[in-house]
N, C-alpha and C positions, 0 to 999 in steps of 0.2 A: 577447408576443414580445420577445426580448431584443435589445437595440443598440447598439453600440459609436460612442462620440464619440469623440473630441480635440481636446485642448487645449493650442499651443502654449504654455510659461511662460519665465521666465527660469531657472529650474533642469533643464528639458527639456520629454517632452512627458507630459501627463497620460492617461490611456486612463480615458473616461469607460465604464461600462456601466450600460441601464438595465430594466427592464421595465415593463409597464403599470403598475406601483403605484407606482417608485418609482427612484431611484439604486442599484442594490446593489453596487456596486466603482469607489473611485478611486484607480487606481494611476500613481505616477512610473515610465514604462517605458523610457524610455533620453534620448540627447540630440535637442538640437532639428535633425532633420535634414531635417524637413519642413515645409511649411506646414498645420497642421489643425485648424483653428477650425472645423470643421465635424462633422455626424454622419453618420455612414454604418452600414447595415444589412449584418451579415455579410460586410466587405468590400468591397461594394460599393454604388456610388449607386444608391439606388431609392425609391421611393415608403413612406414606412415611418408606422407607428403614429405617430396622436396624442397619445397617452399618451406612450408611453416617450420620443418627440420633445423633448416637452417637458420632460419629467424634465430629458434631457442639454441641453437648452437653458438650464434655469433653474440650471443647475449650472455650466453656462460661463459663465453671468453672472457668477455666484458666482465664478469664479476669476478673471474678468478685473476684476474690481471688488476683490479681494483682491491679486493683481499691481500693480495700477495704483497701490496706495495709496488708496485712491477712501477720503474722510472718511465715506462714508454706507454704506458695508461692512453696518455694521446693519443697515440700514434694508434692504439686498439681498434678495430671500427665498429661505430656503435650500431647497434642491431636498428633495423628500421623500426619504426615505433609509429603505431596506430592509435590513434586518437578519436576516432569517426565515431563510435559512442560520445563523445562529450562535443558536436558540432554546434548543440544546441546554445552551449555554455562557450561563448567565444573571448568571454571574463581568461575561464580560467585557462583556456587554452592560450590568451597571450600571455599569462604571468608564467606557466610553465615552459613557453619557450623560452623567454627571457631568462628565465631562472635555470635551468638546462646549460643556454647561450653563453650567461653574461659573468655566473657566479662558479666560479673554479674551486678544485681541488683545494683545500686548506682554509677557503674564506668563508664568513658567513655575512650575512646581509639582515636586516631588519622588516619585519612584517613592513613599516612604514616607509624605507626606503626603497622594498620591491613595490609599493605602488605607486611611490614618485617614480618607478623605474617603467612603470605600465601608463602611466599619466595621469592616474588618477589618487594626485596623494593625502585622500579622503578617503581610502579602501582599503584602510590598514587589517580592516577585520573580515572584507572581502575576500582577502590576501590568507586572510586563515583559512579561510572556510574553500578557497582554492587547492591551498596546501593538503589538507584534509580530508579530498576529493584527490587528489592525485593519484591514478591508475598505476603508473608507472614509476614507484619511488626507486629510489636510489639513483638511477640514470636522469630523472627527474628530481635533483638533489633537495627535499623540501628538509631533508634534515637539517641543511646550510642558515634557513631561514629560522631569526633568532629574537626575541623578543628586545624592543629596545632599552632598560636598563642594563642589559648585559645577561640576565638569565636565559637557557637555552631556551625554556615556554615547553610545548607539548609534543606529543610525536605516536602518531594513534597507527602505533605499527605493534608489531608482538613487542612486552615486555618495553614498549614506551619510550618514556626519558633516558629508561637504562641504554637502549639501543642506541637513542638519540648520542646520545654523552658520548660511547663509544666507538660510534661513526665519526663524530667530530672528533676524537682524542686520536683516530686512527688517521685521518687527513690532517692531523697536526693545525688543526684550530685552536685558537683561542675561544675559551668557553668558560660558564663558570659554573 
């Protein structure tokens, strides 16, 4: 059974969704106009899965340990994450593990260097069009990914670039 969280941040609110196996979508949905550090089933409060519960719980840890600056971020564990919607696309599912994997707190990487990172380093724009499709931002850090003059490039999440900017300034990247 599938369940919708949320998650108050300082760039708005996140809309967790999960099902018995796992997280399968974190999206930034607009500003902070509510309070909702909580989960809720289809809407409404009710008695819902243990499973998916926990998924969207282990996932708000995860963001509010990521917001706070928390030094043991690491140590956090990350919500299991489903992907089986996107099976067909086995493109983008390796550049998002890699990029998950490879691309840590504070760094950023280049459209063109994550697809010398995938092996195909002729898929600079592949690499966009993965990022851009990515179900699961944030824990899937497509904000890291940076155009290679040095400009941070696009971020088709609520409020954009602004979010963009401010994710990287918050993990203490270099950006410009």
């Amino acid at each position: 059974m599938e369940q919708v969280g949320y998650f108050e941040s300082p760039v708005g609110v996140y809309e967790v969704i999960a099902d018995d196996y796992g997280v399968t979508s974190i999206k930034l949905i607009g500003p902070n106009s509510v309070s909702m550090k909580c989960w809720k089933e289809g809407g409404k409060d009710e008695h819902v899965s243990s499973l998916s519960s926990q998924h969207i719980q282990d996932c708000i840890t995860w963001l509010d340990a990521y917001f706070s600056n928390s030094p043991f971020l690491e140590r956090v564990k990350l919500p299991a994450l489903i992907t089986q919607d996107h099976e067909n696309k086995p493109f983008c599912l390796k550049v998002w593990q890699i990029l998950k994997d490879r691309v840590k707190v504070g760094e950023t990487v280049t459209y063109g260097e994550l697809a010398n990172m995938v092996g195909n380093p002729k898929a600079a724009r592949a690499v966009g069009m993965a990022m851009k499709s990515n179900p699961i931002s944030i824990i899937v850090p497509c904000h890291r990914v940076v155009k290679s003059g040095g400009d941070i490039g696009n971020y088709s999440s609520y409020n954009g670039v602004d979010t963009k900017k401010w994710l990287l300034q918050h993990e203490g990247a270099k950006c410009n």
